[in-house]
C-alpha positions in Angstrom: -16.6 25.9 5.7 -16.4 24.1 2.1 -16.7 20.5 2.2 -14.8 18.4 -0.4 -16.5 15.2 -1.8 -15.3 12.0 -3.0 -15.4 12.9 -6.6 -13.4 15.9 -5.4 -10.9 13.9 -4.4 -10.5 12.2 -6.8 -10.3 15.0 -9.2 -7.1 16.8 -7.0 -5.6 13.3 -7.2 -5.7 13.4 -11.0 -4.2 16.5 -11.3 -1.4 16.0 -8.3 -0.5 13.1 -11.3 -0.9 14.9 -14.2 1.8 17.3 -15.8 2.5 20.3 -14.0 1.5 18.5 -10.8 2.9 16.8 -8.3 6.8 15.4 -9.5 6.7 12.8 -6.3 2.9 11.8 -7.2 3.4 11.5 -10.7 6.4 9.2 -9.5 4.3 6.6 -7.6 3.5 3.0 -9.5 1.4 0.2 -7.6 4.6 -1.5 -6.4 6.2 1.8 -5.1 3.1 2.7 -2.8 1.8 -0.7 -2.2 3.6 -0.6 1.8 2.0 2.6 2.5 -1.5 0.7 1.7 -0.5 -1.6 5.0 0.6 1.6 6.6 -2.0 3.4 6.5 -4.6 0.9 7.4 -2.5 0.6 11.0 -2.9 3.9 11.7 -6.4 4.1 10.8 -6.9 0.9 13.3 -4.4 2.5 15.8 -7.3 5.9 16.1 -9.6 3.7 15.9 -8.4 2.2 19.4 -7.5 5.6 20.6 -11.2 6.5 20.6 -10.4 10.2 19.4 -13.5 10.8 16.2 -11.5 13.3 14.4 -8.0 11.5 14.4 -10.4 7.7 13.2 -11.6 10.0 10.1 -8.4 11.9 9.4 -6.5 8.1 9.5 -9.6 6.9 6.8 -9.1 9.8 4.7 -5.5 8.6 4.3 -6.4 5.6 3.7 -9.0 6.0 1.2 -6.4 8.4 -0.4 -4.4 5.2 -0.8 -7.4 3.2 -3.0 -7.7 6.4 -5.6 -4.3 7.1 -5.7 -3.8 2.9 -7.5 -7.1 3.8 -9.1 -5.5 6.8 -10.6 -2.5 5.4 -11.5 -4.2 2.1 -13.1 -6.5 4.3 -15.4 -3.5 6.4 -16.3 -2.1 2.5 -17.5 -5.5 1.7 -19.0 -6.3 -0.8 -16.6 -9.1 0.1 -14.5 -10.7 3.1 -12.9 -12.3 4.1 -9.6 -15.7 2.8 -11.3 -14.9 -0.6 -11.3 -13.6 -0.7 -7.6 -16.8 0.7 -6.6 -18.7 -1.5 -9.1 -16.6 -4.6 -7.6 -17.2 -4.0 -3.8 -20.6 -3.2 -4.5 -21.8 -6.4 -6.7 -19.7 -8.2 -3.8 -21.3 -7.1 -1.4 -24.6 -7.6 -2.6 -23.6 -11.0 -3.8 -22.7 -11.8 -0.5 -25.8 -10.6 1.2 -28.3 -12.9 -0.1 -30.4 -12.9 3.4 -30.5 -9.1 2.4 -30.5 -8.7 -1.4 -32.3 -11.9 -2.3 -34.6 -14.4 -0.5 -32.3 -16.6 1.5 -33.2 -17.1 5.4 -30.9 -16.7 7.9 -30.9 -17.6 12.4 -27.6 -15.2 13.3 -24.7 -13.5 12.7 -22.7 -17.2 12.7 -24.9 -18.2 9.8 -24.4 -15.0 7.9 -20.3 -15.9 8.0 -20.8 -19.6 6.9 -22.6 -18.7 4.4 -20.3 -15.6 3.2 -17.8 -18.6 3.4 -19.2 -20.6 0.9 -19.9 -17.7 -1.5 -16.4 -16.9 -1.0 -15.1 -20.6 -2.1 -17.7 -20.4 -5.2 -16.0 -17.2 -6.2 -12.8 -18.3 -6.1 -13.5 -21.8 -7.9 -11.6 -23.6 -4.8 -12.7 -27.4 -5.0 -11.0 -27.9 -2.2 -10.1 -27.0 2.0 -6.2 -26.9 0.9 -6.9 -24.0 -2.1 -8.8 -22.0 0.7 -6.4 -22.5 3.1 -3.4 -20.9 0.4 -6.3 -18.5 -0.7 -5.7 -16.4 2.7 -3.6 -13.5 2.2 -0.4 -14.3 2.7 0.6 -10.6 3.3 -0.8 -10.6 6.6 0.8 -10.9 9.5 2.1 -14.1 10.6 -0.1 -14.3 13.6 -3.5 -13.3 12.0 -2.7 -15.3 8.9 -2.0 -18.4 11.2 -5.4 -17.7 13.4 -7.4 -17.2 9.8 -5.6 -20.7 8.4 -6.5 -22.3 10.9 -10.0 -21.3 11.7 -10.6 -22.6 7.9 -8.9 -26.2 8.8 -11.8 -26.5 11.8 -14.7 -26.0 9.2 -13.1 -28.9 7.3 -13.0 -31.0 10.9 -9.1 -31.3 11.1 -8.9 -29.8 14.6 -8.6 -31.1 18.6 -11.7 -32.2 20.5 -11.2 -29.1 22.9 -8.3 -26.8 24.1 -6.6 -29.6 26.0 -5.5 -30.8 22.8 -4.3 -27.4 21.7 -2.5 -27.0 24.9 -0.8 -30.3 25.3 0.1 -29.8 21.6 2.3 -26.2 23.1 4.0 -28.3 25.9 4.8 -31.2 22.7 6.3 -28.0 20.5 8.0 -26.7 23.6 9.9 -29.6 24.3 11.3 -29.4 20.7 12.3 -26.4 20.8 14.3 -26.8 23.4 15.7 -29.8 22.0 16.8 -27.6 19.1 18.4 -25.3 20.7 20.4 -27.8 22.6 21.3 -29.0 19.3 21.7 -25.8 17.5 19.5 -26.6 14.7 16.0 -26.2 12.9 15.4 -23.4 15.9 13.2 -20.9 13.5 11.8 -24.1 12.2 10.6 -25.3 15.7 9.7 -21.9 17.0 7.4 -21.3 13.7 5.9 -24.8 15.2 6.0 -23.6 18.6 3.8 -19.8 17.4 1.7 -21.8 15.3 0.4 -24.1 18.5 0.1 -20.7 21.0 -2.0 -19.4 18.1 -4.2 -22.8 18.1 -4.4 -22.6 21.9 -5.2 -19.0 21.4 -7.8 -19.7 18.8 -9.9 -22.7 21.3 -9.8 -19.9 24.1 -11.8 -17.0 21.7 -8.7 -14.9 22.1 -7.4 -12.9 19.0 -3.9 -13.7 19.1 -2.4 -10.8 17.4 -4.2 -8.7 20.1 -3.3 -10.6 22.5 0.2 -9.9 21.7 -0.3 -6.6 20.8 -1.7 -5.9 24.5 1.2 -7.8 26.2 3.9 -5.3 24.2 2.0 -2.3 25.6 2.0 -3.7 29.0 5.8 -4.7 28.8 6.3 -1.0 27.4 4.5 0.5 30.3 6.2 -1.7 32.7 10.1 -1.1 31.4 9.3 2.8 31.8 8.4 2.6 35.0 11.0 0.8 36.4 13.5 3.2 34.0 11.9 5.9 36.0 12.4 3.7 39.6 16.0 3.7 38.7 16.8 7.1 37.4 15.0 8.4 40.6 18.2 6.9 42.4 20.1 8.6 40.4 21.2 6.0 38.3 20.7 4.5 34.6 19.9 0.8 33.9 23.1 0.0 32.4 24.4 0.6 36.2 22.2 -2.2 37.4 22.7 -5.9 37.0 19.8 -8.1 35.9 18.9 -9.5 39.3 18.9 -5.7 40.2 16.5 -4.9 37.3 14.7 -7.8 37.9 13.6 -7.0 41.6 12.4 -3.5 40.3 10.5 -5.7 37.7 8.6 -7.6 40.2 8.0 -5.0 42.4 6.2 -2.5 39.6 4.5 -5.7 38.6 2.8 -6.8 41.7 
């Protein structure tokens, strides 16, 4: 069976685009695909977890589909080509490799980050914590933006002793949230302060918060099925039930 390459690809991309192609493709700007670039990515992650080898290389198919297709459509502008995104990640990478590429010594994977840090800030030109704080994507989402911001602010010292701090800091935010809304104000302000410490906590314990979440969703997922299933087994739906009714199913699928 034929195998296509890269440069393959790339070719059938350029001609989905060009006329007498594709009408939808030939459509597509930077701004009208960019949300499939998130998409995509998610998937790829989600087969990743799934374990299944053939559905992890379809997922990066589609996502690599996703970097020619805006390399396509930014030669077609006279911008740049799929050359220079090669060209880019590759001098990054060997930029950022110094224990590798050059003659710099390294003890561990930790020292390999801190160092890929401060190549990083050098890059950017960022004098200082704040810029490098700003610097992380602010596309991401909340949680692992929050975990990432954070994680920078340590390096710089601004951080609590131990989790004790990070914890009493949760109970602190708690209170005020509660306190507002009592008062029926500043809730989404208190709650953002409220995430932000969980994620802190989160952070001191080695747990990635966004997983951490993501896990807890499954389980509540798994959990309302089964007690769906306990209910219409009686021959009833869960609008039938009250919440103390639903709530002793709850606890009884749970422990």
């Amino acid at each position: 069976m034929e195998k296509y390459s890269f440069d393959d690809l790339c070719k059938i991309i350029e001609k989905l685009r060009a006329p007498g192609g594709c009408p939808w493709d030939a459509e597509q700007t930077h701004e009208s695909i960019k949300k499939c670039m998130v998409e995509e990515a998610y998937e790829a992650v989600e087969a990743i977890e799934s374990g299944d080898m053939t559905k992890v290389y379809d997922e990066l198919g589609d996502l690599l589909l996703q970097v020619v297709m805006h390399a396509q459509i930014a030669k077609e502008n006279g911008e740049f080509d799929i050359a220079d995104v090669t060209n880019a990640v590759s001098t990054k990478m060997i930029r950022r490799h110094p224990h590798v590429f050059g003659t710099t010594q390294v003890n561990g994977s930790e020292e390999v980050l801190d160092n890929w840090e401060k190549i990083k800030k050098v890059e950017k030109g960022e004098s200082k914590t704040s810029e490098g704080l700003d610097s992380v994507a602010h596309s991401l989402p909340a949680l692992i933006r929050a975990q990432k911001v954070q994680k920078k602010a340590s390096k710089a010292g601004f951080d609590w002793e131990d989790i004790g701090g990070a914890i009493d800091k949760i109970k602190e935010e708690t209170a005020e949230f509660e306190e507002a809304v009592k008062n029926g104000s500043n809730t989404e302000e208190e709650l953002g302060d409220l995430l932000f410490s969980v994620v802190n906590a989160a952070r001191f314990a080695k747990v990635d918060s966004e997983e951490a979440l993501t896990q807890s969703t499954r389980k509540f997922i798994k959990r309302f099925a089964k007690m769906e299933d306990e209910v219409l087994k009686s021959g009833k739906r869960l609008e039938d039930l009250s919440l103390d009714e639903m709530d002793m199913i709850w606890n009884k699928i749970k422990h």
